[in-house]
C-alpha positions as CSV (number, residue, x, y, z in Angstrom):
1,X,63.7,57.5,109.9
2,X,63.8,56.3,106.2
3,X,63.1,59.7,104.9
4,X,65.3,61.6,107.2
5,X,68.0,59.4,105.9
6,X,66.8,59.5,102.2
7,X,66.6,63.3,102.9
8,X,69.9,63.2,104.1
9,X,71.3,61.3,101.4
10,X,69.9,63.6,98.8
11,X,71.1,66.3,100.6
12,X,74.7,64.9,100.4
13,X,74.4,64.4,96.7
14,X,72.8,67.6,96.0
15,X,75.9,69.2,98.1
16,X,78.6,66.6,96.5
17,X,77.2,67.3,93.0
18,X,77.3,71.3,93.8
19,X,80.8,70.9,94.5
20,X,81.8,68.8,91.5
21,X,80.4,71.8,89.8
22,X,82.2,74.3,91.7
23,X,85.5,72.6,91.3
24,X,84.8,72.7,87.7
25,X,83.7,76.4,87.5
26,X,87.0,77.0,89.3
27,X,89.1,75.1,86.9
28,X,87.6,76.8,83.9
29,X,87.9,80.4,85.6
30,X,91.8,78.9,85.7
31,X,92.1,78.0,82.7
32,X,90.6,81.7,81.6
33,X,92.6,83.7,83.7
34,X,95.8,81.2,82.4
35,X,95.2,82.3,79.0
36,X,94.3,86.3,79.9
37,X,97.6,85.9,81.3
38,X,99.7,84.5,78.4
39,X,97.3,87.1,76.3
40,X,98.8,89.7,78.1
41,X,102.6,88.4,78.4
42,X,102.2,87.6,74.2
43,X,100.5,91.4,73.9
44,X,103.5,92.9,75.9
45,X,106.5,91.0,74.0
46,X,104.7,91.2,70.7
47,X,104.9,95.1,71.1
48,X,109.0,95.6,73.0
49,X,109.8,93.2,69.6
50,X,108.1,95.8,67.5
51,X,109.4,98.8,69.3
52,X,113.1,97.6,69.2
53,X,115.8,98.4,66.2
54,X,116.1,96.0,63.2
55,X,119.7,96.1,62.0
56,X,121.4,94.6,58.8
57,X,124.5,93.8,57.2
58,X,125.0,93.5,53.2
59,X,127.4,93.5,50.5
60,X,125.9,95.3,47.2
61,X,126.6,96.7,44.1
62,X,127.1,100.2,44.6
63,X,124.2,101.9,42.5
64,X,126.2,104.6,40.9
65,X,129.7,102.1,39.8
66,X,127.5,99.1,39.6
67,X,131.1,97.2,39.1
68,X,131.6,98.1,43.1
69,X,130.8,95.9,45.6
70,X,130.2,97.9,48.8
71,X,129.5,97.0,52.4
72,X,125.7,98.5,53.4
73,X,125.2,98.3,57.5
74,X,121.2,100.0,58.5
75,X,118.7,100.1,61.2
76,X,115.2,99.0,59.6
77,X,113.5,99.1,62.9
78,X,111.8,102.1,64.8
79,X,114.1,103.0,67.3
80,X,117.8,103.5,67.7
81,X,119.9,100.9,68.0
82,X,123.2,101.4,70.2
83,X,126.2,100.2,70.4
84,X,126.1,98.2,67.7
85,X,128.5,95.3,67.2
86,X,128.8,93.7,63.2
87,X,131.7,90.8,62.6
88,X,132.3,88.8,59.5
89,X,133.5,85.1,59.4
90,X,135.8,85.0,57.9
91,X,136.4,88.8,57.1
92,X,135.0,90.5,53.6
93,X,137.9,90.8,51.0
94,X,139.2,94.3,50.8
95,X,140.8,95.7,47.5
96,X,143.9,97.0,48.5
97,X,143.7,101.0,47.5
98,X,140.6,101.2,50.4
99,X,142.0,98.4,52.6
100,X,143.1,100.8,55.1
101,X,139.4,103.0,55.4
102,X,137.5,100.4,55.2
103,X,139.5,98.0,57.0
104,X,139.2,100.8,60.3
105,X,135.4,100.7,59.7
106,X,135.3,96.8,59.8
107,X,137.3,96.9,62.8
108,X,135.0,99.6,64.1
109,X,132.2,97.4,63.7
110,X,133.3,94.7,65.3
111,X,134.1,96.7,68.8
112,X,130.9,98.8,68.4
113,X,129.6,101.3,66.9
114,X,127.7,103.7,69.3
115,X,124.5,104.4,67.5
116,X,122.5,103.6,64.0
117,X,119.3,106.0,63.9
118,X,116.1,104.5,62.5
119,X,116.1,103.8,59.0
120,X,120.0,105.2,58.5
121,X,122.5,103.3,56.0
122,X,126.3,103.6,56.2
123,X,128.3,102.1,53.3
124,X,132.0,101.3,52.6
125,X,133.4,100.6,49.5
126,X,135.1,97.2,49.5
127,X,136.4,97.1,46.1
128,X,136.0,96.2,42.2
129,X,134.0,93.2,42.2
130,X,135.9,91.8,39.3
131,X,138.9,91.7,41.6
132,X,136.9,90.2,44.8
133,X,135.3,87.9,42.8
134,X,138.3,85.9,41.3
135,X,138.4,83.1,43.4
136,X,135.8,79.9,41.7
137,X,134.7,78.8,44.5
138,X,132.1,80.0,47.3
139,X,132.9,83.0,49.0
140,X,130.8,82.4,52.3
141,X,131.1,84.5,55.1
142,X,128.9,84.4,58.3
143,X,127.7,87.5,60.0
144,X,126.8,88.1,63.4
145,X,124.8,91.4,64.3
146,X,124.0,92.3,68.3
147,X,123.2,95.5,69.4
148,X,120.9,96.8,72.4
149,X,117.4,98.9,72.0
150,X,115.3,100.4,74.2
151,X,114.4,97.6,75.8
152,X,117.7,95.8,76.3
153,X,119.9,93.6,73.7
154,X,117.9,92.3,70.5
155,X,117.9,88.5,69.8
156,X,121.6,88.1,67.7
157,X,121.2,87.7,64.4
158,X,123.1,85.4,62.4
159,X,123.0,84.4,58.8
160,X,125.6,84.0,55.9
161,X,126.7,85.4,52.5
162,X,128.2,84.3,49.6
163,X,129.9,87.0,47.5
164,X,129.9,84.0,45.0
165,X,126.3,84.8,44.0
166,X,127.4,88.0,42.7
167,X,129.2,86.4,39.6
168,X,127.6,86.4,36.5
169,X,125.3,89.3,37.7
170,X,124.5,92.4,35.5
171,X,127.2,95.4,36.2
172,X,123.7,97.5,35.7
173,X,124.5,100.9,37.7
174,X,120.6,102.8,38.3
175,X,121.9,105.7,36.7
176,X,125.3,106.3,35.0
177,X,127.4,109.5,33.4
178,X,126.8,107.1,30.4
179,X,123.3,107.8,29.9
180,X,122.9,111.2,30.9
181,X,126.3,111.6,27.9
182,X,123.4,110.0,25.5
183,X,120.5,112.3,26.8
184,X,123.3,115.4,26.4
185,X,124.2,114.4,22.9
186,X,120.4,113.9,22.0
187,X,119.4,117.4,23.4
188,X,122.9,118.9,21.2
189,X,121.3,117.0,18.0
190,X,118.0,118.9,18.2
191,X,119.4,121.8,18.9
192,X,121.4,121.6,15.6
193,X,118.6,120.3,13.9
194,X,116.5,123.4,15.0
195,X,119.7,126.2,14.2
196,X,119.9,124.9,10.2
């Protein structure tokens, strides 16, 4: 009877020891088919975050009057981004000779616009930046951009700027009447030069 029982007791180790393993074999498949699963979830919102719109607010110097400050709203994503919704906290200054176009524009902004195409700019003039820049002190205004893609709304983006940072900066148009006067005037002195 002692080595039916010691039989039996090995036997019952053997099988408790076999499902220690088990139990741990099935935890680890878990733990794998845990992180295949957040793989896939990750893979999935990795790629409706790349597919969806990326639009933008900012105030620059207009490149052709670099003494204008304009108003630049764009779409830097993919696809189009629809009904697109833009407010200022407190609103931009407006000079008051385009107070009235770009004013409407703001306002259209802030209701929604319908659409912005992939990589598409609009721009509004807001005024002479010696004239919106006369105050000392910060000029901070917050924006708040939402607008849906194909996949649904895009996270709001929110972030702030200060036309103060504009003061002091170059009034340094990329190209200007001035210098293509200057390459005129140097063409019309060779031209002399060859007719003596």
């Amino acid at each position: 009877m002692d080595v039916d029982l010691t039989i039996s007791g090995l036997a019952a180790l053997v099988a408790l020891a076999s499902a220690w393993f088990a139990r741990a074999s099935v935890r680890q498949a878990e733990r794998a088919a845990d992180a295949a699963e957040a793989q896939v979830v990750g893979q999935r919102e990795s790629n409706i975050s790349a597919a969806q719109p990326y639009v933008w607010a900012d105030v620059r110097a207009d490149d052709t009057q670099g003494h204008w400050l304009q108003l630049v709203v764009g779409n830097a994503g993919p696809t189009v981004a629809e009904n697109v919704r833009v407010v200022f906290d407190p609103p931009l200054p407006l000079e008051d000779r385009v107070d009235r176009l770009t004013g409407t524009a703001l306002q259209r902004l802030q209701r929604g616009m319908s659409s912005l195409a992939p990589g598409h700019m609009l721009a509004w003039v807001l005024g002479a930046s010696a004239r919106l820049l006369e105050s000392d002190g910060a000029q901070v205004h917050s924006v708040t951009i939402d607008a849906d893609g194909p996949f649904g709304p895009i996270p709001t983006l929110e972030y702030e700027i200060n036309l103060a940072d504009f003061r002091e900066s170059q009034d340094r148009p990329a190209g200007t009447l001035h210098k293509l006067t200057r390459a005129v005037e140097g063409i019309t002195a060779e031209l002399k030069k060859r007719d003596r």
